[in-house]
N, C-alpha and C positions, 0 to 999 in steps of 0.2 A: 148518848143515844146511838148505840153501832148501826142501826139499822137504818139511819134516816140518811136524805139524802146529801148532806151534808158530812156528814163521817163518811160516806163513800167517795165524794168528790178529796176528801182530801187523802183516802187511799187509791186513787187514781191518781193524786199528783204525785204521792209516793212509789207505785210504779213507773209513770212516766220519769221520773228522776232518777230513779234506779238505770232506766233503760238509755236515757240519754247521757249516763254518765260511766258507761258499761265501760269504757277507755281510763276512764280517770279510778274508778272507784273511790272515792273523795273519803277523807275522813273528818276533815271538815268544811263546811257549807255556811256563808255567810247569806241573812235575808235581810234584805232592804228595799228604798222605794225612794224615789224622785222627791216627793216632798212629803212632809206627816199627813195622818188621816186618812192611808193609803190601805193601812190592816194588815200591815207587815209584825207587827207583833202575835197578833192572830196567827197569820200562818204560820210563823215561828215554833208556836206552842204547839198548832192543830199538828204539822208535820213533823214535833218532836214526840207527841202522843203518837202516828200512826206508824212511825219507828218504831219505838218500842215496845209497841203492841205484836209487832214481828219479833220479838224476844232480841232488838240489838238494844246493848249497854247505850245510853242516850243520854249527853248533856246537853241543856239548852244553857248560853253565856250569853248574859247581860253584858252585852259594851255599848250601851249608851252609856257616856259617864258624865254626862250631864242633866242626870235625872237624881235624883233623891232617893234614897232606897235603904233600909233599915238593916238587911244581911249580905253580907259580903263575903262567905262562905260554903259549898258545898252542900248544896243539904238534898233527903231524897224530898221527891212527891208522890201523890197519893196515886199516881200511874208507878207502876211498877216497870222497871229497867228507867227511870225516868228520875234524873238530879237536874238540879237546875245551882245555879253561881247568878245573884242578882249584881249590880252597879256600887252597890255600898254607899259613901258618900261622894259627895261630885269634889273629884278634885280641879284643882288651879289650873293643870295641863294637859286636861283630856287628848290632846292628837300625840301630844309628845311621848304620853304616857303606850297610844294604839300603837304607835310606830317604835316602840323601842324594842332593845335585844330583849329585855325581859320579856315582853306580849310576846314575841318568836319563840324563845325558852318555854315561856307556860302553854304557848296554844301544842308545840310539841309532846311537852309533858303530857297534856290532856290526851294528846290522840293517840297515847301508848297505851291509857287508861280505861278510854271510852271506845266503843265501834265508832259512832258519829260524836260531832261537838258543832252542834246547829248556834250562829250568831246570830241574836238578834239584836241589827246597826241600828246607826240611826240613820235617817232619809239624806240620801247624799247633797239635795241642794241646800241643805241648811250648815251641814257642818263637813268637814275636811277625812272625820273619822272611817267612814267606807272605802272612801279610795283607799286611804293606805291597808287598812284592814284587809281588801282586797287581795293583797299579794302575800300576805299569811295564809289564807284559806287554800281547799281543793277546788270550790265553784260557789258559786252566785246564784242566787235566785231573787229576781228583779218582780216586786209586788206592785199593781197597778190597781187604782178603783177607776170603776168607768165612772166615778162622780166626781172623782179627782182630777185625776190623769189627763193633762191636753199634751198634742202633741210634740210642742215646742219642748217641757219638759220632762219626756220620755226620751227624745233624741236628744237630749243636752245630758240626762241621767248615763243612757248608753254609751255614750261618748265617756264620761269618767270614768266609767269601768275599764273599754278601750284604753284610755290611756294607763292605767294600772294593768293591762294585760292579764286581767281580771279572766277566767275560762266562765263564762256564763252559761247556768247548767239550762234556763230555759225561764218562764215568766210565767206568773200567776195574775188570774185577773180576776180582782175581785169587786161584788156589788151588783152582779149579776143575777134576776131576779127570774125565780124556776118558773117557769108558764105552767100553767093549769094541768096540760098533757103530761110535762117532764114529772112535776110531783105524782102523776098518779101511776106514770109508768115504775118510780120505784115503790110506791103503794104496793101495788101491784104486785110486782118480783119479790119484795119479802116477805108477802103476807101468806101464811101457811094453811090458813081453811080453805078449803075447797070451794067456798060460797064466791070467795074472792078470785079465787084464780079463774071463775069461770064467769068473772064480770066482764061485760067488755066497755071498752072505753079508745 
């Protein structure tokens, strides 16, 4: 749905990321979140759709490796400029495996391949894999729910990044519920009758 308000909110984080990363220009971008349930896979996807809905080459990579996953392969999807690389099966040494030369080798390879190669981690206080992951990427983007999120584990999340020297492109908060006015103001802006434009509200 391009028009809703929600495909707009995540082409506003797609510009605000563009903008705040105008120094780096990253080619690749790891997302994660302080602890699951956060909807950092969400935004993963959503801001690897409004990528390449701008016509850039876009991988989205699966490195949780602790999940179960049936393809471990390259393959496109049904967005165009748009592959995704799932987890495959969970191997024995998920961190050993994030931190090694070969992960350095392949995230390289990728980004000669792809304009962007968006990670989708997993939540840094559960496992070890973000941090290291971290210092492969161009930037970071730190997902928050206000139903999740307390304080103590957003400051103990930033701090891990900090210590991988992680360049954090900026942070997404999600679970934030539109008020009545916000939905009708984008009602509003893209509804093309005349009947509408000259409702007031």
């Amino acid at each position: 749905y391009p028009k809703s308000p929600i495909s707009e909110a995540y082409r506003t984080l797609r510009t605000n990321l563009q903008l705040s990363t105008l120094h780096l220009k990253p080619k690749s971008i790891m997302v994660t979140s302080a602890v699951p349930g956060e909807g950092k896979t969400t935004t993963a996807v959503n801001m690897a759709v409004t990528f390449a809905d701008s016509g850039m080459r876009v991988l989205i990579l699966d490195t949780d490796l602790r999940r179960h996953d049936v393809h471990s392969v390259i393959r496109p999807t049904r967005v165009d400029n748009l592959w995704i690389v799932s987890s495959g099966r969970v191997p024995p040494n998920p961190s050993e495996l994030i931190g090694s030369d070969r992960m350095r080798k392949l995230m390289a390879q990728l980004e000669s391949e792809f304009d962007l190669v968006i990670c989708d981690a997993p939540s840094m206080l559960v496992v070890t894999d973000p941090v290291l992951l971290a210092t492969e990427v161009d930037a970071c983007v730190l997902v928050l729910s206000v139903k999740y999120a307390r304080r103590e584990t957003v400051i103990r999340g930033k701090k891990l990044l900090d210590s991988a020297r992680a360049q954090l492109a900026g942070v997404v908060l999600n679970g934030l519920e539109a008020t009545r006015r916000h939905y009708y103001y984008y009602y509003y802006y893209y509804d093309d009758s005349d009947s509408r434009r000259k409702k007031r509200w």
